[in-house]
KOLTIRO-877127 format. One record per residue (C-alpha): residue number from 1; x, y negated, z; residue in three letters. Coordinates in Angstrom, 3 decimals, m for minus. Each point is the difference from the previous one (the first is absolute). Layout:
<pts>
    n         x         y         z  res
  NUM         X         Y         Z  Ala
...
</pts>
This chain:
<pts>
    n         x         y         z  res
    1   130.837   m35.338    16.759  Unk
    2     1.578    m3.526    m0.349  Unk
    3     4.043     0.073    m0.404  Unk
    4     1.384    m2.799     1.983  Unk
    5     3.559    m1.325    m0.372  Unk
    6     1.249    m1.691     2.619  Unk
    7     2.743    m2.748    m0.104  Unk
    8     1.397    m1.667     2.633  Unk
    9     3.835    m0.197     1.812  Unk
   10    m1.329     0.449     3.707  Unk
   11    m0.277     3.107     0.681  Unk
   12    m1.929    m0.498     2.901  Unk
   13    m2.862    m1.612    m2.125  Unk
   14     0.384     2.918    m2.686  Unk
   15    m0.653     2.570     3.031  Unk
   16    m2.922    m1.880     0.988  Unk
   17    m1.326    m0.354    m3.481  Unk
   18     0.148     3.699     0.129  Unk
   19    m1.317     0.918     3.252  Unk
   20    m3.192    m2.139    m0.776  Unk
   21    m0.160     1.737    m2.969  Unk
   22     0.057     3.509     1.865  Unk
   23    m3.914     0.296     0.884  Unk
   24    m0.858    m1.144    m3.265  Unk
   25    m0.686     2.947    m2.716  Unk
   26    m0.733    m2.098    m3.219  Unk
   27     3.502    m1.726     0.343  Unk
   28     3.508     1.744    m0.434  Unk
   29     3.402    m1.549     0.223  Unk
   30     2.178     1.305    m2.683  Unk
   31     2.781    m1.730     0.603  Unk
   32     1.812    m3.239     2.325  Unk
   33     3.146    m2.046    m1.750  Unk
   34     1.655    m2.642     1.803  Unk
   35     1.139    m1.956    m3.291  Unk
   36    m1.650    m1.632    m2.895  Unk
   37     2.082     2.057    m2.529  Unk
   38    m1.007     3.215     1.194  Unk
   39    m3.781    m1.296    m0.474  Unk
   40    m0.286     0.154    m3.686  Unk
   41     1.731     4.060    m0.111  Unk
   42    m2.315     0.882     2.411  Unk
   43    m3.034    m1.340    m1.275  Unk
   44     0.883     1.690    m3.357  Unk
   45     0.589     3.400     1.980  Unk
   46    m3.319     0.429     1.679  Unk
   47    m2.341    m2.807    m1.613  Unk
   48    m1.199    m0.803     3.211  Unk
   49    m3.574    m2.134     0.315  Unk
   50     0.780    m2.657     3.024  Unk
   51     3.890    m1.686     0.391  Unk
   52     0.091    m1.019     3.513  Unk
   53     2.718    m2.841     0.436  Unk
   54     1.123    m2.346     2.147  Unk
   55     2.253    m2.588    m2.561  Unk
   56     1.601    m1.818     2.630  Unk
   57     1.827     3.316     1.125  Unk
   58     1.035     1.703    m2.710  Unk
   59     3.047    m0.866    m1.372  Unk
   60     0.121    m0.990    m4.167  Unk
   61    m3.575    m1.232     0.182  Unk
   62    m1.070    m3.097    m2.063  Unk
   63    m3.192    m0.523    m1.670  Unk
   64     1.094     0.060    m3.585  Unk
   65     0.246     3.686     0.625  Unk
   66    m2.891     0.467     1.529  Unk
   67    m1.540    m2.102    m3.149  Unk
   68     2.052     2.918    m1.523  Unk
   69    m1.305     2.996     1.867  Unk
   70    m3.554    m1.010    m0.484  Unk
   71    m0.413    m0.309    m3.813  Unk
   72     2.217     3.064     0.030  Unk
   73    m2.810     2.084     2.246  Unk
   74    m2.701    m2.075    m0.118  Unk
   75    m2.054     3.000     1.799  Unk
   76     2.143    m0.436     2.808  Unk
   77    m1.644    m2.030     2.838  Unk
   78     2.461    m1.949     2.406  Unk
   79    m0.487     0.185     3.831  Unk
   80     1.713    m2.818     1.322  Unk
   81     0.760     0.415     3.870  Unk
   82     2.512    m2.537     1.063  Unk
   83     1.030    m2.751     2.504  Unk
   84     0.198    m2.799    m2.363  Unk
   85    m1.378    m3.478     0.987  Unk
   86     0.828    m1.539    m2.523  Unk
   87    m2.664    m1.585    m1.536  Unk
   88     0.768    m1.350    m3.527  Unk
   89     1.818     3.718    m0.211  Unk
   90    m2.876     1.856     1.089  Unk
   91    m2.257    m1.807    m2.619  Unk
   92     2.107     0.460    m2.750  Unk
   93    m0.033     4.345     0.747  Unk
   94    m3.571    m0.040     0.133  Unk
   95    m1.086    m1.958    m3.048  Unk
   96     2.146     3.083    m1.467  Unk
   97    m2.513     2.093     0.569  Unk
   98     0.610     1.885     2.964  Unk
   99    m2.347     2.627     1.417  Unk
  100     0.583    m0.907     3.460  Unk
  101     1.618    m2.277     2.360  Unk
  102     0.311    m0.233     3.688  Unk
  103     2.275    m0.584     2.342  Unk
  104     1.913     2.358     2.300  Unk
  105    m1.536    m1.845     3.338  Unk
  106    m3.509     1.811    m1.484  Unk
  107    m1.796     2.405     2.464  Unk
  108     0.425     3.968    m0.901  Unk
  109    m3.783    m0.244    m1.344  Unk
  110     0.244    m3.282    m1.988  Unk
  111     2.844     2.256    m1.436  Unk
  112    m2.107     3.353    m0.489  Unk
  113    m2.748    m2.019    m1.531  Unk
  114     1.797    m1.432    m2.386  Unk
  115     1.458     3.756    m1.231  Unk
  116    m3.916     0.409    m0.476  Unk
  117    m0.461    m2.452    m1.516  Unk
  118     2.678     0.960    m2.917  Unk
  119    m1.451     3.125     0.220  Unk
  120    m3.718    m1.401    m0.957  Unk
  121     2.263    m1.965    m3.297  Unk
  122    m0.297    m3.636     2.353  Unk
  123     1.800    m2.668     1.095  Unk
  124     0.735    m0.400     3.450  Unk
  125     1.490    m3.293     1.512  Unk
  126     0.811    m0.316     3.597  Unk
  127    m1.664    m3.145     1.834  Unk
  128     3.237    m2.565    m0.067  Unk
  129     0.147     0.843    m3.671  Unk
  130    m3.544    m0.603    m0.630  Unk
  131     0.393    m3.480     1.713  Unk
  132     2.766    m0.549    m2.243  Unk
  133    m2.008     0.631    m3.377  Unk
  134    m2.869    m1.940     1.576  Unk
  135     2.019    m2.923     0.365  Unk
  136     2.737    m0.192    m2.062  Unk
  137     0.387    m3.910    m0.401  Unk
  138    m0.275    m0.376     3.741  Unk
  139     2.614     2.494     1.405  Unk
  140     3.754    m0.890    m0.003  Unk
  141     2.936     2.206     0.891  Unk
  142     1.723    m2.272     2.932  Unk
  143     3.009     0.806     1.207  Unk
  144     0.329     2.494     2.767  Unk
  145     1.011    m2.572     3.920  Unk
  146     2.588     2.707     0.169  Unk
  147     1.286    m0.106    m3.537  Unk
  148    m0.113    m4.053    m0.260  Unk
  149     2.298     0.050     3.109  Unk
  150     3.084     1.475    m2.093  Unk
  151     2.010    m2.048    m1.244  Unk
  152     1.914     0.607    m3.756  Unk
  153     2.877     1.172     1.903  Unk
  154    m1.988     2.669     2.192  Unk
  155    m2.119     1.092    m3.107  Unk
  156     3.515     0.622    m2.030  Unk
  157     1.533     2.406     2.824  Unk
  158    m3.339     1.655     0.208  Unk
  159     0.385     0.811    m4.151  Unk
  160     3.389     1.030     0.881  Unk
  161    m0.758     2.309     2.654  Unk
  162    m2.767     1.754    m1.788  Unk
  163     2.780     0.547    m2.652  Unk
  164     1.246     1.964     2.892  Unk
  165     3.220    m2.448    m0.007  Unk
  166     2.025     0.347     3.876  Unk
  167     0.458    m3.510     1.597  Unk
  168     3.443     0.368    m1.157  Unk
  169    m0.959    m0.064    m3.358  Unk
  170    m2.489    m2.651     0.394  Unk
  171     2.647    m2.466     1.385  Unk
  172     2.214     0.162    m3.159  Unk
  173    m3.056    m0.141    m2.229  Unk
  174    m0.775    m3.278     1.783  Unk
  175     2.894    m0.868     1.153  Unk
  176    m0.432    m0.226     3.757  Unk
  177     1.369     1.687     2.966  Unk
  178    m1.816     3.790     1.194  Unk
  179    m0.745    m1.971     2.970  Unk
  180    m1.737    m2.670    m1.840  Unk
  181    m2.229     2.795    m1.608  Unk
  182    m0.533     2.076     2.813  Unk
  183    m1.273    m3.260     1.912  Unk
  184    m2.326    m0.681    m2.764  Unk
  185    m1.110     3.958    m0.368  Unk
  186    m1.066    m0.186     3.788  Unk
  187    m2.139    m3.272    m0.452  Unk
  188    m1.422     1.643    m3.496  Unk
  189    m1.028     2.605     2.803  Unk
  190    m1.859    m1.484     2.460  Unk
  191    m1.856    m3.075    m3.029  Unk
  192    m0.807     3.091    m1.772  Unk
  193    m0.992     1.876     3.603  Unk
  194     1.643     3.546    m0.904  Unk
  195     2.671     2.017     1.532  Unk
  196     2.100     2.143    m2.609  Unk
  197     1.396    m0.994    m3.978  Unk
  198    m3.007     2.609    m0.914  Unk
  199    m2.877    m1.890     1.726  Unk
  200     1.512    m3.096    m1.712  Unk
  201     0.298     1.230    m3.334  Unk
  202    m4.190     1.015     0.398  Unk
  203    m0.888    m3.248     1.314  Unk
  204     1.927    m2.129    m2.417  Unk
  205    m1.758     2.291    m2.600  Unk
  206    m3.094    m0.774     1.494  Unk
  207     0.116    m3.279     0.512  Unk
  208     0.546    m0.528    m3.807  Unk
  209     4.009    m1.638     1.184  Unk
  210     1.657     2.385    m2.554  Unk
  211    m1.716     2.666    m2.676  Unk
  212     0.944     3.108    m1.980  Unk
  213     0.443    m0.858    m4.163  Unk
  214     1.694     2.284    m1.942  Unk
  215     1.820     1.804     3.038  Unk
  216     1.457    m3.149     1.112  Unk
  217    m0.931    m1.544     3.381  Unk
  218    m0.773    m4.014    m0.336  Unk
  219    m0.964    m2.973     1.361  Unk
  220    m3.226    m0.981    m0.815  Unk
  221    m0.071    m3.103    m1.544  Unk
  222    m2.572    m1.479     1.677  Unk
  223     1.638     0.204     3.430  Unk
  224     3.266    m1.413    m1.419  Unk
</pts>
């Protein structure tokens, strides 16, 4: 039976995780966490064989401890399932080592073959990935139309309001009037085409505009 730990703060990806998992008799989930801290405790209490993770959701990720993880367990093979499109970021995880990467926009049995294939000890890559490592030197990571149309005030009350900061409290940070930011909130709405602070927070998250490091939300530089 191979132990899987999942990782992973939506818990509607966990669930699905798991109910893919269901059918399957060689794997077993032993346990789901939501942030990086809890990762290392629970690898240490069941010693499971896959980690299944996606970074850009789980709050206290950064590489330098996953370096950390994997020279501490170096038996344990990571399962990276994530929305990241990032490309530079995406190389730099798998020349780490990873078992497996795909992307969350993978069919259920691109998905299911790659738990076989960790099961069979192999690497398993999904097809955007594999484009990736077959040509590194030619791919770039542009900048999302939707992201490049923000401008530095936009992408600051977006930070803000994943800090879960109120408009009020945004407008003295600032220094503007809660009308001011609740006329930019509505056009950081419809640029970013969502309807509620939660579908913002995901789509700023995957559009690489701000990032989890060391439980703090930021901008990423790039977009700045």
């Amino acid at each position: 039976m191979i132990q899987v730990l999942v990782a992973d703060n939506q818990e509607l990806a966990s669930a699905g995780i798991q109910y893919l998992l269901n059918g399957e008799t060689t794997f077993q989930i032993v346990s789901t966490v939501n942030r990086w801290e809890k990762v290392s405790a629970e690898v240490q209490r069941y010693s499971p064989d896959v980690l299944v993770l996606d970074y850009l959701f789980l709050p206290g990720f950064t590489i330098a401890k996953l370096s950390s993880l994997q020279k501490q367990y170096p038996s344990l093979k990571f399962f990276v399932l994530t929305t990241d499109t990032n490309h530079a970021r995406i190389l730099k995880i798998i020349k780490m080592g990873v078992f497996v990467f795909l992307t969350k926009d993978c069919s259920r049995n691109e998905i299911i073959r790659a738990f076989q294939a960790v099961a069979d000890g192999q690497k398993f890559f999904c097809n955007s990935v594999l484009d990736l490592l077959t040509y590194p030197d030619t791919q770039t990571s542009p900048v999302h139309p939707m992201a490049a149309s923000l401008t530095k005030r936009e992408r600051q009350i977006i930070q803000l309001i994943a800090q879960e900061y109120s408009s009020e409290n945004i407008a003295k940070q600032l220094s503007l009037s809660p009308h001011t930011i609740n006329a930019h909130r509505k056009r950081i709405l419809k640029k970013l085409n969502v309807t509620s602070p939660v579908g913002l927070i995901i789509q700023s998250l995957h559009l690489d505009i701000i990032h989890y490091q060391d439980d703090q939300i930021l901008l990423t530089k790039r977009e700045t």
